[in-house]
N, C-alpha and C positions, 0 to 999 in steps of 0.2 A: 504494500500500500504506500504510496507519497507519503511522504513526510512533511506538507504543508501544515502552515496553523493558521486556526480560526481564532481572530479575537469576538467571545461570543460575550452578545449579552439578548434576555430576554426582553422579548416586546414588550412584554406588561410593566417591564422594570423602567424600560426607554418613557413609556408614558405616565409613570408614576413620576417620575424623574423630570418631565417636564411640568406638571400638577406643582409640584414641591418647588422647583425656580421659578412658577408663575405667580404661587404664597408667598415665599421672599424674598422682601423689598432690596435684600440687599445682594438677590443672584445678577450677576450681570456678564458677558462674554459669552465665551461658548464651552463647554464638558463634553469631553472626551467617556464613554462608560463604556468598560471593557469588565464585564463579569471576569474572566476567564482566557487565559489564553488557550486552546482549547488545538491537539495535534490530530490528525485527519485522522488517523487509527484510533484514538480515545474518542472522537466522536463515531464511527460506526464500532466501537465497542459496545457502546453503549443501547444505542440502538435495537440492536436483536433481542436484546435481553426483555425489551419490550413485546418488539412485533417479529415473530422468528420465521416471517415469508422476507424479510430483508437479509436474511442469513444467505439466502440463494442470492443474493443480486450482486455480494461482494466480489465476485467471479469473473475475471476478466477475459471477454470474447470479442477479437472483431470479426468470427465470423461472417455476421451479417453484411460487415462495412466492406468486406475481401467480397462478397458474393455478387456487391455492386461493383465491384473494381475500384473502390476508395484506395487509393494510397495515403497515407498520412503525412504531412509534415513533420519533421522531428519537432520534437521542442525544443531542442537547441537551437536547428534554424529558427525555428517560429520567433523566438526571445530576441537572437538576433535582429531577425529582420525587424522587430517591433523597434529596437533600441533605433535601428537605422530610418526607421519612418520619423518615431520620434524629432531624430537628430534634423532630418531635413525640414520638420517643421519650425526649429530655433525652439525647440520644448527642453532639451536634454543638448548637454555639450562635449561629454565622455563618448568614447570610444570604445569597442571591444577588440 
């Protein structure tokens, strides 16, 4: 599995949280809320433990995508080229 992270936080927290800086007078700027930093394996660990028809989905196939003739970009290209779109928009000044 990836080893991305999610910084998670719940919805109901996000709106309770803006309920609570619209009561006080003295919130002002903007908040950052990050329940959790949360790694793409601990959240579909999590997961099954609930609904165990998502136990089958962690299985990674392209067959389907091969049946249509899909080839994949790597990610490495893919990152690349994004840094290189970026750059020639004057977004990003770094190079790879």
């Amino acid at each position: 599995m990836p080893g991305g992270v999610f910084l998670y936080v719940d919805v109901r927290d996000v709106g309770n949280a803006h309920v609570l800086a619209f009561e006080n007078p003295s919130a002002n700027g903007r908040y950052c809320l990050i329940a959790k930093a949360l790694y793409t394996y601990e959240a579909l660990d999590i997961l099954p433990q609930k609904r165990k028809c998502l136990q089958q989905r962690r299985t990674k196939s392209n067959e389907k995508a091969k049946s249509l003739g899909i080839s994949f970009i790597s990610v490495e290209q893919s990152l690349k080229d994004t840094v290189e779109s970026l750059k020639e928009r004057n977004l990003i000044s770094f190079t790879l």
